[in-house]
C-alpha positions as CSV (number, residue, x, y, z in Angstrom):
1,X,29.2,32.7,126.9
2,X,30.0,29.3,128.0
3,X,26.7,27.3,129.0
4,X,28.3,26.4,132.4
5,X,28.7,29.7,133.5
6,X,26.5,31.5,135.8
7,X,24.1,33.8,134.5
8,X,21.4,36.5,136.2
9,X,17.3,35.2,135.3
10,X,16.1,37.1,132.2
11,X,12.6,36.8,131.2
12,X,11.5,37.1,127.7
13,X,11.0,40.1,125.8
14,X,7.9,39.7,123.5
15,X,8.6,37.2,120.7
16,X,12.9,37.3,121.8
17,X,13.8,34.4,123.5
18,X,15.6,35.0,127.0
19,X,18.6,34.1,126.2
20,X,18.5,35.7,122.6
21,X,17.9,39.0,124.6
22,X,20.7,38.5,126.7
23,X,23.1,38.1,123.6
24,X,21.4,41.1,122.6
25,X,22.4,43.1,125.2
26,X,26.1,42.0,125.4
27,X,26.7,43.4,122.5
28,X,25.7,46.6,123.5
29,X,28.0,49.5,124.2
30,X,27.8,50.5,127.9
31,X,26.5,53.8,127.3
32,X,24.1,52.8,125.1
33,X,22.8,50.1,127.9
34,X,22.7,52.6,130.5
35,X,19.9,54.7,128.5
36,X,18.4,51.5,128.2
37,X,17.8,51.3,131.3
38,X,14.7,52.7,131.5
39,X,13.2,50.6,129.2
40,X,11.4,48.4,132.4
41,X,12.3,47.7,135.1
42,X,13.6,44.0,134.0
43,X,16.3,45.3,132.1
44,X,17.3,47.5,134.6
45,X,17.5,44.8,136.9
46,X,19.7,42.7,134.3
47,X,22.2,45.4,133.3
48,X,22.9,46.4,136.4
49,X,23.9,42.2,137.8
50,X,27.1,41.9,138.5
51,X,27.0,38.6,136.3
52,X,26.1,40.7,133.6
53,X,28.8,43.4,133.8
54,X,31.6,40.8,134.5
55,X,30.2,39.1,131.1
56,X,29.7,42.8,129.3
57,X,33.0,44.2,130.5
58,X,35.0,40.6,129.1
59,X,32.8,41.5,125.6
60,X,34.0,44.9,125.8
61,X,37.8,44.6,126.3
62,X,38.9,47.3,124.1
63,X,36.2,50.0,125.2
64,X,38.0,53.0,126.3
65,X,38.3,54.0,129.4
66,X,36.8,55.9,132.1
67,X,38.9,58.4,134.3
68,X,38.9,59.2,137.8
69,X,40.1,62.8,138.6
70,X,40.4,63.9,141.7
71,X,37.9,67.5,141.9
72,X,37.1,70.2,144.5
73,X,34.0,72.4,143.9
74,X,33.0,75.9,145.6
75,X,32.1,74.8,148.3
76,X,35.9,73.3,149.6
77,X,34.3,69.4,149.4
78,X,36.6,67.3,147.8
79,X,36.0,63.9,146.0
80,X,36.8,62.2,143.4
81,X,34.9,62.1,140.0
82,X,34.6,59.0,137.1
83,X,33.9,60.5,134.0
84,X,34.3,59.7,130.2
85,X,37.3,61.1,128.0
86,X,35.5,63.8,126.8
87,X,35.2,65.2,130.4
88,X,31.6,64.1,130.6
89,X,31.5,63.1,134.6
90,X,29.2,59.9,135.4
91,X,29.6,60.0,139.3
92,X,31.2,61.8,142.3
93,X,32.1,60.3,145.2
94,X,32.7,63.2,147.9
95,X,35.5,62.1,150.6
96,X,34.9,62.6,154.2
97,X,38.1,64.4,154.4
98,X,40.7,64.1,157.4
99,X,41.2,65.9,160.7
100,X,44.3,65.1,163.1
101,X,45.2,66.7,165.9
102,X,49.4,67.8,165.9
103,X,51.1,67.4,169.0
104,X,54.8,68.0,169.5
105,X,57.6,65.9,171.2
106,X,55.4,65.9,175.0
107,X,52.5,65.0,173.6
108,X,51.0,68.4,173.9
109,X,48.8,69.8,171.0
110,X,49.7,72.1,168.8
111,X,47.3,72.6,166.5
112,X,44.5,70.9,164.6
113,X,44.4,70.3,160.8
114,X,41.6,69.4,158.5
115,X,40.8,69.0,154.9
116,X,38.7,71.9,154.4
117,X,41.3,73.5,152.9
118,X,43.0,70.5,150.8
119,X,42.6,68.7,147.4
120,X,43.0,65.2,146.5
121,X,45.5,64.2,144.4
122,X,44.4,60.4,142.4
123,X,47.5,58.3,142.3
124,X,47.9,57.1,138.2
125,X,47.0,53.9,137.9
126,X,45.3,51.4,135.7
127,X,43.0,50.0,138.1
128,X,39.0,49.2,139.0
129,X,39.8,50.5,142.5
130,X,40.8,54.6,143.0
131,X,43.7,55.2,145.1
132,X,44.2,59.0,146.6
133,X,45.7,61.0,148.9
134,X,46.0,64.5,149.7
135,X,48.4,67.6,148.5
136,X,48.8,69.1,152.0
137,X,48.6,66.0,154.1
138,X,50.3,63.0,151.9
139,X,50.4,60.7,154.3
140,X,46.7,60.3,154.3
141,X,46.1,57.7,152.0
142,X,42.6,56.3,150.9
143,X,41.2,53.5,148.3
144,X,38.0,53.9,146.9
145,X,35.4,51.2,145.4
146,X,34.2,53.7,142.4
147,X,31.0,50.9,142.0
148,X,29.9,51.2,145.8
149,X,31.1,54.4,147.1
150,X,33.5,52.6,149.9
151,X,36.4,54.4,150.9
152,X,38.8,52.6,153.1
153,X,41.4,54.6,154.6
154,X,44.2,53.1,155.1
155,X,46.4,54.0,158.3
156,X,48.3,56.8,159.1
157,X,50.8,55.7,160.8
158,X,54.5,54.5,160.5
159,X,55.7,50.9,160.2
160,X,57.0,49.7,164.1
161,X,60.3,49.5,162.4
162,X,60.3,53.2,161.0
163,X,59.3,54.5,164.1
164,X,61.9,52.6,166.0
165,X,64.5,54.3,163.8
166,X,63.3,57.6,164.5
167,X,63.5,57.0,168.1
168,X,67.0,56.2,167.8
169,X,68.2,58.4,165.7
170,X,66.8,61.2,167.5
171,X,64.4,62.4,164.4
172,X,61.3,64.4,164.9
173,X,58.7,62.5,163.5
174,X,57.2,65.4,161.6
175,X,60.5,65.5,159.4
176,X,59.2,62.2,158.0
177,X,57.2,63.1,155.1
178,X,55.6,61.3,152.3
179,X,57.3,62.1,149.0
180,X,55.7,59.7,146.9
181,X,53.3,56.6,146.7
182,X,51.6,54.2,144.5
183,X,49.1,51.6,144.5
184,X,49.3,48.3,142.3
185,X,48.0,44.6,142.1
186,X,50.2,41.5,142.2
187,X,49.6,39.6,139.0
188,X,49.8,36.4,140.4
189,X,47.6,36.9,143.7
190,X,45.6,39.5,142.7
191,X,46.4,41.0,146.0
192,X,46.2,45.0,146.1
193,X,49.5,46.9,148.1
194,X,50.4,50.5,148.1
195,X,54.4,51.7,148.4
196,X,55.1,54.8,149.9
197,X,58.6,56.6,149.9
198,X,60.1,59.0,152.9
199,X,62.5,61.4,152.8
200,X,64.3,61.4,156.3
201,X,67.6,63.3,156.9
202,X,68.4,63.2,153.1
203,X,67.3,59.8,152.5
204,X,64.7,57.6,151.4
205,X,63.1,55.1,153.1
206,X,60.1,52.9,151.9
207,X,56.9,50.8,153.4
208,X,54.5,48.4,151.8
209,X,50.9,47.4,152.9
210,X,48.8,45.2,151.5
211,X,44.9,46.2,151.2
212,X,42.3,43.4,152.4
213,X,39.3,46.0,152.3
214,X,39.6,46.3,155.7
215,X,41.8,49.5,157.8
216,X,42.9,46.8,159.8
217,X,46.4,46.5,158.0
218,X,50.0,47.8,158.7
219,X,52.5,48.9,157.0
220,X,55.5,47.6,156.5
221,X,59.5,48.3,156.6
222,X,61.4,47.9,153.5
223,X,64.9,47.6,151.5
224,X,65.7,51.3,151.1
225,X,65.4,52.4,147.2
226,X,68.6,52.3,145.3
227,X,70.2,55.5,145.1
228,X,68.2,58.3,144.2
229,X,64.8,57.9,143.0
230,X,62.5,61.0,141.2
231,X,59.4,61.3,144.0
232,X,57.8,64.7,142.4
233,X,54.1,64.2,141.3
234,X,55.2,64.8,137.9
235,X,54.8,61.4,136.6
236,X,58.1,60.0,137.4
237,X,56.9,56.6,138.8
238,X,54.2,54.2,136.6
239,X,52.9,51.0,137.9
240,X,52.6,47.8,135.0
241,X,52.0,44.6,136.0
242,X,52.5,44.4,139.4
243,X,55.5,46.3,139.2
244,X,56.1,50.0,140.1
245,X,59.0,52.1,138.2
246,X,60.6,55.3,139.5
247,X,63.3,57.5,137.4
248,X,66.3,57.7,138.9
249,X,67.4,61.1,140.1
250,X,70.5,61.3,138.4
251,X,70.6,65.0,138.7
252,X,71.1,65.1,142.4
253,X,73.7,62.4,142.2
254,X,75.6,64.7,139.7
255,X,75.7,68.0,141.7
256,X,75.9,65.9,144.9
257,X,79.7,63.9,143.6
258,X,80.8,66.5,140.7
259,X,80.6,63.2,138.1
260,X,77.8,60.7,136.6
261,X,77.3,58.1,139.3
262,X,73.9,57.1,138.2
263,X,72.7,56.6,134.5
264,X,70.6,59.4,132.6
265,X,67.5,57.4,131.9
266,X,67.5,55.0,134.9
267,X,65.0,53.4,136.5
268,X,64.6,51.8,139.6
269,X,61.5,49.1,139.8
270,X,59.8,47.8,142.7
271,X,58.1,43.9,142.6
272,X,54.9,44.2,144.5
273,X,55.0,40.4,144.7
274,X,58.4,40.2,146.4
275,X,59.1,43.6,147.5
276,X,62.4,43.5,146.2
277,X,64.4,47.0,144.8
278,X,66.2,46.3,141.4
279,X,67.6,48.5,138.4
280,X,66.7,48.8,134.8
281,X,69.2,51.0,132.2
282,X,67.1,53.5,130.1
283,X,67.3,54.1,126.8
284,X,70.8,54.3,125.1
285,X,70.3,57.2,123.3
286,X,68.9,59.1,126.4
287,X,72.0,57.9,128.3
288,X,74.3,59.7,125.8
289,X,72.0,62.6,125.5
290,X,73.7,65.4,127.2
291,X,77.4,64.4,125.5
292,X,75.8,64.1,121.8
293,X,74.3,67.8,122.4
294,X,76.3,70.7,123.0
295,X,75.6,73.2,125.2
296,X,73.3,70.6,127.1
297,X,73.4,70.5,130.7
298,X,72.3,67.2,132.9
299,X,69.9,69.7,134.9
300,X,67.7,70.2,131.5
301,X,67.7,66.7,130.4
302,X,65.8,65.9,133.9
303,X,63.3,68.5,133.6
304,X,62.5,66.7,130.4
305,X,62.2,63.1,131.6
306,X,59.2,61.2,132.9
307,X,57.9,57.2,132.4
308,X,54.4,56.3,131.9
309,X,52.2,53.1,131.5
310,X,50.8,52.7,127.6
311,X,49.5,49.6,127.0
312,X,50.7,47.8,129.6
313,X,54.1,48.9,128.5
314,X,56.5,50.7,130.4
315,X,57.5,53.9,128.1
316,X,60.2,56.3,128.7
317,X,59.2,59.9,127.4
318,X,61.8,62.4,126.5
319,X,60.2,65.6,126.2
320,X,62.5,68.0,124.4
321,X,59.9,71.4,125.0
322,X,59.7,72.9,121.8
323,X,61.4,70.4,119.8
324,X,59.9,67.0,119.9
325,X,58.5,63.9,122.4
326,X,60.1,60.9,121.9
327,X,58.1,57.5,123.5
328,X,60.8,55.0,124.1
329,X,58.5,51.1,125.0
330,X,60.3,48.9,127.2
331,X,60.3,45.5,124.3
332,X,63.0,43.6,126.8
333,X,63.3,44.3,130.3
334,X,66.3,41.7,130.8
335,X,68.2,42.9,127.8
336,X,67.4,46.5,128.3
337,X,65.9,46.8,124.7
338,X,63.6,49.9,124.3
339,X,62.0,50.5,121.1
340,X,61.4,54.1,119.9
341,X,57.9,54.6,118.7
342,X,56.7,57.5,118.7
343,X,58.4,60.8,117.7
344,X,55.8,63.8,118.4
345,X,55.9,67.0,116.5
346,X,57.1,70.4,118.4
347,X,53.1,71.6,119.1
348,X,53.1,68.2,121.4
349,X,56.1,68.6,123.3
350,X,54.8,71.1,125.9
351,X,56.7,71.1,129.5
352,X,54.3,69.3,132.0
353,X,52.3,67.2,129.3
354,X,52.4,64.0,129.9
355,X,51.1,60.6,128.1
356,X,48.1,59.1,129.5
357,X,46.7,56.4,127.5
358,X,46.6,55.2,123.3
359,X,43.6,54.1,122.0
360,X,43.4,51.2,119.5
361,X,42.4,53.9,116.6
362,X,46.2,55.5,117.3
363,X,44.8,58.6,119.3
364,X,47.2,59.5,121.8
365,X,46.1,61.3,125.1
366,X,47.8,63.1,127.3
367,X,47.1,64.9,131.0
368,X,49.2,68.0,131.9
369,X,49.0,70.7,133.8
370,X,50.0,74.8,133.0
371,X,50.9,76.9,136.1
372,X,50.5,79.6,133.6
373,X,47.3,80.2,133.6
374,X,46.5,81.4,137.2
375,X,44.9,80.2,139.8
376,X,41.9,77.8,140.9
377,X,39.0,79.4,143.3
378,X,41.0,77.3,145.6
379,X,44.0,78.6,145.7
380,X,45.8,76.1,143.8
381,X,47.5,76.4,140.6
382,X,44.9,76.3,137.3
383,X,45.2,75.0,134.4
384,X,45.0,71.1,134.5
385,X,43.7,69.8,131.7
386,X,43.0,66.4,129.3
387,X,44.3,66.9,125.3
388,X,43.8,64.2,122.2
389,X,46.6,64.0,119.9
390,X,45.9,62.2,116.8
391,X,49.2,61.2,114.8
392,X,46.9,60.6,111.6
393,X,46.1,63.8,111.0
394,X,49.0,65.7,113.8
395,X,45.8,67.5,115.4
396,X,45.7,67.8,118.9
397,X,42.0,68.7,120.9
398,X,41.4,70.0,124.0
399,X,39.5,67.3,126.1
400,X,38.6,68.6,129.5
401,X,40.4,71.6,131.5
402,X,40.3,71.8,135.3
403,X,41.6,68.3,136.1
404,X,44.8,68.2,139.2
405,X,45.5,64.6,139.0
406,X,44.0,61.3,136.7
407,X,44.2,57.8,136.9
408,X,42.8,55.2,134.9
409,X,39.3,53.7,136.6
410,X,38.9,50.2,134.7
411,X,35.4,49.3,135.9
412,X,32.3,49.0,134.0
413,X,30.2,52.2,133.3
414,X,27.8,49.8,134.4
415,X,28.5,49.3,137.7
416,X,28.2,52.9,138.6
């Protein structure tokens, strides 16, 4: 650490000098540190400084990460949990919930809905904040602080701009609904904004707010996506960078005109910094997919495409169930170059598995979900689960089960 940085007040430990300790204790893994702990009360108080865990986390830069999944238990409270990537949970974080009050065009009520029945759903991202929102109520949108326990909710309402075109266009307000969203940082400000896209009358619409820590924010009206974009919560949009990437719905375009009006493999991309719309080609091979393979049908191909975020790469999957998953990285987004590395084995290529994250020892993991395998206490389809692949040795392992929805939590084990 460089001398003229700041640094919490150690005290010696026996014969170790203070700042030997220190040293010491950066080189610690954070699990290891957090049993530590009880040593006295001096460490404690050291490992848990936030001048510490900045210093620990920048030691630790290739650490794996911790997960936050969003969990209901038996009782119907819903929060969201940080655990480990073997499923071991560190903290839970219940959520107050919601509870709004319907009304219909006079203003009259007309019923009254509440959480007690609902589950979070953790937006994927790569983040040390948690953004969520709810299955049954997706316009409810909350960021939580995983190291203090704040949740911020961020408002409910429409842009002034949306709600003006409603009004004009003579559309009920409750045909507005939330398809999609996601939450990213601008690189170059650090600032945090969430997107969220609406269907209305067979289109899409989108708003933007940026997140101060505060509720105090609005949303805001902007440039309608191009063309069809994929808004189904199964992982067609990834955020890298600043930048969020939807697959194109090329599917509806096809039975919608009779003919190929957009791309197989598309993507659409959204700058958080300038909250401009623009289009990136997929794959060339995915784009020729259905004509190189008889008896293939656009329809199928869909089902079988989805985008992720691996190493802070944009990756196109091509799942073909059965056969093989193909990871297509993103090496030139100005060119449209995407490099093919990774061909998975049949076992892998399940429907609904999805890539998660790589670790630096080539371990591949994935989040997916079986509606197979029956049903939560809840009600809710079962079978959500976290599975290891290992290319070394093509074995896969079963992680955690249980899980509706991960993102990526990139705090400090030590903060929580």
């Amino acid at each position: 650490m460089s001398p003229s940085r700041p640094r919490p007040t150690i005290s010696s430990s026996g014969d170790l000098p203070a700042d030997a300790l220190y040293e010491v204790l950066l080189r610690i893994p954070a699990k290891d540190l957090c049993r530590l702990r009880a040593v006295c009360p001096a460490w404690r108080a050291l490992t848990s400084d936030p001048l510490f865990v900045a210093a620990h986390k920048s030691r630790h830069r290739t650490a794996p990460p911790l997960l936050a999944m969003g969990y209901r238990d038996g009782s119907g409270v819903s929060g969201v949990a940080i655990s480990d990537l073997s499923g071991n949970v560190v903290k839970r974080i219940p959520s107050t919930g919601y509870e709004i009050v319907g009304v219909n065009k006079s203003g009259d009520p007309i019923g009254r809905f509440t959480s007690k029945n609902d589950s979070i759903c953790v937006v994927r991202t790569r983040l040390d904040l948690v953004c969520f929102n709810w299955i049954d109520y997706p316009q409810a949108f909350s960021v939580l602080n995983p190291a203090t326990g704040a949740t911020i909710d961020l408002p409910t309402g429409r842009s002034e701009e949306l709600e003006h075109e409603l009004e004009v266009e003579g559309i009920d307000k409750w045909c507005c609904q939330v398809e999609s969203c996601a939450f990213g940082q601008v690189s170059s400000t650090r600032e945090y904004k969430a997107l969220r896209v609406f269907r209305i009358d067979g289109r899409q619409v989108c708003e933007v707010i940026t997140f101060d820590g505060t509720n105090h924010g609005s949303w805001r009206r902007k440039q309608d996506p191009p063309s069809h974009i994929c808004t189904s919560r199964n992982m067609r949009h990834a955020v890298i960078d600043g930048v969020v990437y939807f697959l194109m719905d090329f599917c509806s375009s096809y039975f919608e005109t009779g003919g190929v009006t957009i791309e197989p493999g598309s993507v659409a991309s959204f700058n958080l910094e300038t909250e401009e719309w623009s289009v990136l080609r997929g794959p060339e091979q995915v784009q020729s997919f259905v004509q190189d393979n008889e008896n293939y049908h656009y329809i199928q191909l869909g089902l079988e495409l989805s985008v992720a975020e691996l190493n802070d790469c944009l990756v196109m999957v091509h799942d073909i169930h059965k056969v093989s998953m193909n990871l297509w990285f993103l090496a030139d987004s100005e060119k449209g170059i995407w490099v093919k590395k990774y061909i998975m084995p049949s076992h892998v290529a399940r429907p609904r598995l999805y890539p998660l994250l790589v670790l630096d020892d080539g371990r591949i993991y994935f989040s997916g979900k079986d509606y197979l395998q029956g049903f939560l206490s809840s009600g809710e389809p079962g079978g959500g689960f976290l599975l290891s692949y290992d290319p070394r040795n093509d074995s896969d392992a079963l992680k955690l089960k249980g899980s509706q929805s991960i993102g990526i939590y990139t705090g400090s084990l030590l903060s929580l």
